[in-house]
C-alpha positions, 0 to 999 in steps of 0.5 A: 310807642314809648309814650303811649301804652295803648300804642304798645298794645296795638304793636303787641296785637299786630305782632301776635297777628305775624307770629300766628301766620309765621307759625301756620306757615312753618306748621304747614311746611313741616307738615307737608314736608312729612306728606310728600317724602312719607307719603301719607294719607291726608287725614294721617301724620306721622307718628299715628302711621302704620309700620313703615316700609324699608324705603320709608325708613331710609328717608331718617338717615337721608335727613340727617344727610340733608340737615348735615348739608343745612348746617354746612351752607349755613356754617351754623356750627361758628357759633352758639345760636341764640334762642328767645330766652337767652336773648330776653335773659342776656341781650335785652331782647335782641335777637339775630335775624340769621340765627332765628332762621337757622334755627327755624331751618333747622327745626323744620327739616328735622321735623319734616324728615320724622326726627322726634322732635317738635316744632315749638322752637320754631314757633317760638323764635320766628315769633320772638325774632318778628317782636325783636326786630320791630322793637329795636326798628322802633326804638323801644326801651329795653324793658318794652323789647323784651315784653315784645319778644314774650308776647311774639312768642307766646302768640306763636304757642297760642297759634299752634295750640289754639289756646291764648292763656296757655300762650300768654303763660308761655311768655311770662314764664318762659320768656319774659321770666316773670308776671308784670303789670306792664306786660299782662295787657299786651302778652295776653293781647298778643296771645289772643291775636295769634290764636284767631289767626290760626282759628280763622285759617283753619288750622286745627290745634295741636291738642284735641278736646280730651274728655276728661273723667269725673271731679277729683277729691281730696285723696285724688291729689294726693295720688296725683302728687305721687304723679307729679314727683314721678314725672319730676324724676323721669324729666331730669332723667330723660335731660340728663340723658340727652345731655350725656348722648350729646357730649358723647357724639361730639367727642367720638363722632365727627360732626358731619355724621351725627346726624347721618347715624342718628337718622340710621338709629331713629330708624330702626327705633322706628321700625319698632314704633312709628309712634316715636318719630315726629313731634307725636301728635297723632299718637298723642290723640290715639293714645288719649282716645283709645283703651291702649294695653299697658304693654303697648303703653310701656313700649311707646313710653321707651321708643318716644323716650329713646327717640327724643334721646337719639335725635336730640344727642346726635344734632337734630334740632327742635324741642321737647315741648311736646314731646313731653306733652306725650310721654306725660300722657303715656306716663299718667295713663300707666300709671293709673292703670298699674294702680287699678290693677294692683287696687283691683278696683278703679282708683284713678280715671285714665283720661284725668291721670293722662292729663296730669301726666302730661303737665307735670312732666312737660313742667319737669321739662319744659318749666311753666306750671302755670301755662300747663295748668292752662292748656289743660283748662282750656282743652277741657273747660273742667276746673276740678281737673285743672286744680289737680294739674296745678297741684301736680305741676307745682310738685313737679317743679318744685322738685326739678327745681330743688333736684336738678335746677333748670329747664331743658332750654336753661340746661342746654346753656348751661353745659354751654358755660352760661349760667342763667336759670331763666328769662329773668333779665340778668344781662346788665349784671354781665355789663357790671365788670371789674375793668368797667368798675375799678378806680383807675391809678389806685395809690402804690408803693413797693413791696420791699419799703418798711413801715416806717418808709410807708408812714413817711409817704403816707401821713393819716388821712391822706388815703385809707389803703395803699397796693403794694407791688414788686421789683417786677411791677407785679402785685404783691398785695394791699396794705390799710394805713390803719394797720401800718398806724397801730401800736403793735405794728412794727416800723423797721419790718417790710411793708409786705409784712401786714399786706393782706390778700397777696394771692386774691385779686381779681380779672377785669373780665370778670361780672358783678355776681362773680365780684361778689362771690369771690368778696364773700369767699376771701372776707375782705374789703378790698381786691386788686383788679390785675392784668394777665400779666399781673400788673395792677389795673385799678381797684374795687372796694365791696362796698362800691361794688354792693352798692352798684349792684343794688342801684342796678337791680332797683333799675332793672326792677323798676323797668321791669314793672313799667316804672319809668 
C-alpha cells in the first residue's frame, strides 16, 4: 500500500464501500428510532409531521434524560472528543475508536429522540474512524492516513446525500484541507464507491431533485451576492449564538440537566413548529415543493434557528450541516419573495434563490464552497444555477472569513484553546517546541561579574553570547560578546548592565508559531528557554528556529502533494 498508488485507490474504494454501509446503517437506526418513539407513518419524518400531541412532546425532555445517561456510562465528559478535522489537522489522521462511537452515540440518540440537530457527524466520524484505522492497521504514511480519513469521510456524505462530487468536495475541503494530486483519485474513488452503496440498498438521499427555475443573467448575480452576504451574516450570528447559549448552561446549569431542560425548551418550540425538530428534511423538501406564505416561512426560519441554538447550547450533539441546508432554503426563498414584493413584479425565481440560500448559508456554516456548488449541480444537473451558487458561496465565505473566521466545527475548537482554522496539517508544528528545540548547557556567567571579568572569561570568538544568571540561579538576561567588546562599553559596570531581554524568555512548552510570534514582538536574536522556577533550560536563537520551520513546512509540503 505504500508502494503502490493503484493500491491505495483499491483501499480508498474498499473504505468508501464501509463508510457507505456505516452511513445506511446509522441513517436507518435514527430513522427508526424516530418511527418507534413518534410513531409516525412510514411514508412521514419528523419535521414534515403534524402538530404533535402532549405525550409526543414529552419524548424531548425523556431524550435529553437518555443522552444525560449516555454520556454518564460512557464518561464522555473526562475529555474533549475528538472529530475528523481535529484529527487530520493536529493528529495525523489518528482517530479514537471510543471517541468515534461516542460520538456516533451520541449523534443518533439525540437525532433519533427529535433534537434539531443532524446526523452528518455522525456519518462523517464513523466513515473517517473506519479510514483511521485501516491506515495505522496497515502502516500507512502519515500523509497516506490523512487522505484515507478524507476519503472515508467524504464517502459518507456521498452516501447520504446520494451525491459523489459533493462528498469528494467535502473531503478535500473539510477534511483534508486542501486539493492535492495524490488525493483527487482516491477521494473521488472512494466518493463514488460510498454513494452506490447507498443507491444499490435503496436509500434515498437526502435532498430531492428540486426544479429549479429559468438561466440567471448577469443582474441576476448581483442579486444573488446581496444573498450571499445575508447568509454570511445570519451564519455568524447564528455560531455565535450557539456559542454563548453553550457557555451560558455550563456556568448556570449542572451538567446532568442540560440536556433535560433542553428537551423541555425543544418542546415547547416544537409545539410551535414541528418543522424545527430533526435534522429538517421533510421540511426541506415541503418548503421547496410547495408556495409557503411568507409568515409561515418567517416562523420556520426562528423555530429552526432557536432549535438548533437550544439543542446544540444545552449538550445534544450532531451537526449544523443540514440544518443549515434548510434554513438557507427558507432564508433564499424569503428573500426573493420580499423582492417580488417590493418590486411588484418577478425579480427573482423561489426555487433558484432557495437554492442559493442554502449554499451560501451552509458555506457561512458548514465552509466548503465548492462542495456546495456541487451538491446544487448535482441535484438539478442546471449549470446556470451552479454558477450563481458559486458566485453566492464564495461571497459568503470570503465574508465569514474576513468577519469572523472559522467554520462551526474550527470554532467549537477554538473556544476549546485549539487554535486551528482548518483540516490543514498544522500538528507537526505542535511537536516543534522550545524544550525539544533549545541547545542545552548555553554558556553562563553571573549576573553580578563586570565587564571586565566577562572579557577575562570569555576572549573573542570563543562564543557569540553568553546567559547571565543570579545569586539564585535564576535567569537574569543574555549578554552579545560584541556588546561587552565595544569601545563604549565600560569595563568596571556589571555585566547586567548591557544584558538585554531580562524579562523575555520563553517555556518549553511552548510550539514553533508561538516561538515566532513572541521573536517578532521582542525584536531580538536570541531568547532564553526557563523552567517554571526559572532556572535556564537551554537556548533558541531565530534564525535556528526559522530555519526548523521552513525545513518542516517543505516536509509537510511535499508530503502533502505526494512527493516522496
Amino acid at each position: 500500500m505504500r508502494e503502490s498508488e493503484f493500491a491505495f485507490i483499491l483501499l480508498a474504494i474498499a473504505t468508501g464501500i464501509i463508510a457507505g454501509l456505516a452511513t445506511v446503517v446509522i441513517g436507518a437506526g435514527a430513522r427508526g428510532l424516530q418511527v418507534l418513539l413518534y410513531r409516525l407513518p412510514a411514508n412521514v419524518r419528523l419535521s414534515g409531521a403534524p402538530p404533535l400531541t402532549w405525550g409526543q412532546l414529552a419524548i424531548l425532555p425523556i431524550g435529553g434524560l437518555v443522552l444525560m445517561l449516555f454520556n454518564r456510562a460512557v464518561r464522555a465528559r473526562r475529555r474533549a472528543l475528538i472529530d475528523a478535522v481535529e484529527a487530520n489537522a493536529l493528529h495525523g489522521g489518528r482517530l479514537s475508536t471510543s471517541d468515534s462511537l461516542i460520538i456516533a452515540g451520541q449523534t443518533v440518540l439525540s437525532n433519533g429522540f427529535g433534537a434539531s440537530v443532524g446526523l452528518e457527524a455522525a456519518y462523517a466520524q464513523l466513515g473517517a474512524l473506519i479510514a483511521s484505522r485501516t491506515g495505522l492497521r496497515l502502516r500507512l504514511r502519515r500523509s497516506d492516513v490523512r487522505i484515507l480519513v478524507g476519503a472515508g469521510a467524504g464517502a459518507a456524505i456521498a452516501a447520504a446525500f446520494g451525491a459523489p462530487l459533493a462528498g469528494a468536495f467535502y473531503a478535500f475541503e473539510i477534511v483534508i484541507g486542501a486539493y492535492t494530486p495524490s488525493a483527487i483519485a482516491p477521494v473521488a474513488a472512494a466518493a463514488l464507491a460510498g454513494s452506490q452503496v447507498a443507491q444499490r440498498l435503496g436509500v434515498v438521499p437526502y435532498l430531492l431533485y428540486a426544479q429549479p427555475g429559468p438561466a440567471i443573467h448577469t443582474a441576476g448575480y448581483l442579486v444573488y451576492a446581496g444573498l450571499g452576504a445575508l447568509c454570511a451574516l445570519f451564519g455568524i450570528a447564528l455560531m455565535r449564538a450557539i456559542a454563548l447559549t453553550e457557555s451560558l448552561t455550563r456556568a448556570h446549569i449542572k451538567g446532568w440537566l442540560r440536556t433535560i431542560v433542553g428537551g423541555f425548551l425543544l418542546a415547547g418550540i416544537a409545539f410551535w413548529s414541528p418543522q424545527a425538530l430533526s435534522a429538517g428534511h421533510s421540511a426541506l423538501h415541503v418548503d421547496l415543493a410547495a408556495t409557503v406564505p411568507l409568515a409561515l416561512i418567517a416562523l420556520a426560519i426562528v423555530a429552526k434557528s432557536l432549535g438548533s441554538i437550544v439543542s446544540l447550547g444545552f449538550g445534544f450533539r450532531g451537526g449544523l450541516f443540514f440544518a443549515s441546508l434548510f434554513l438557507g432554503t427558507l432564508i433564499g426563498h424569503l428573500y426573493a419573495d420580499l423582492l417580488n414584493l417590493a418590486a411588484g413584479h418577478p425579480i427573482l425565481n423561489a426555487g433558484n434563490a432557495a437554492l442559493v440560500g442554502m449554499a451560501a448559508l451552509a458555506v457561512a456554516v458548514v465552509s466548503g464552497p465548492m462542495t456546495m456548488a456541487m451538491l446544487v449541480l448535482e441535484a438539478t444537473g442546471n449549470f446556470s444555477l451552479t454558477g450563481a451558487v458559486l458566485a453566492a458561496s464564495l461571497l459568503s465565505s470570503t465574508m465569514a472569513r474576513v468577519l469572523f473566521g472559522y467554520s462551526f466545527s474550527t470554532w467549537r475548537l477554538h473556544l476549546r484553546g485549539e487554535t486551528i482554522k482548518s483540516a490543514r496539517d498544522v500538528g507537526w508544528t505542535k511537536t516543534l517546541t522550545a524544550g525539544k528545540m533549545m541547545r542545552r548547557s548555553p554558556v553562563t556567567a553571573p549576573a553580578a561579574s563586570t565587564v571586565a571579568e566577562l572579557r577575562r572569561r570569555f576572549p573573542l570568538g570563543a562564543t557569540s553570547r553568553v546567559v547571565l544568571i543570579d545569586d539564585q540561579q535564576c535567569y537574569a538576561g543574555i549578554v552579545t560578546l560584541a556588546k561587552a567588546y565595544a569601545e563604549d562599553t565600560d569595563g568596571d559596570r556589571p555585566v547586567a548592565h548591557y544584558a538585554d531581554a531580562a524579562e523575555l524568555h520563553l517555556s518549553p512548552d511552548l510550539d514553533i508559531q508561538q516561538i515566532m510570534t513572541i521573536f517578532d514582538q521582542a525584536q531580538t536574536d536570541e531568547l532564553a528557554v526557563l523552567s517554571p522556577e526559572g532556572h535556564v533550560l537551554g537556548l533558541l536563537t531565530d534564525v535556528f528556529v526559522r530555519r526548523r520551520y521552513a525545513e518542516e513546512l517543505d516536509k509537510a509540503q511535499r508530503d502533502l502533494f505526494g512527493e516522496r
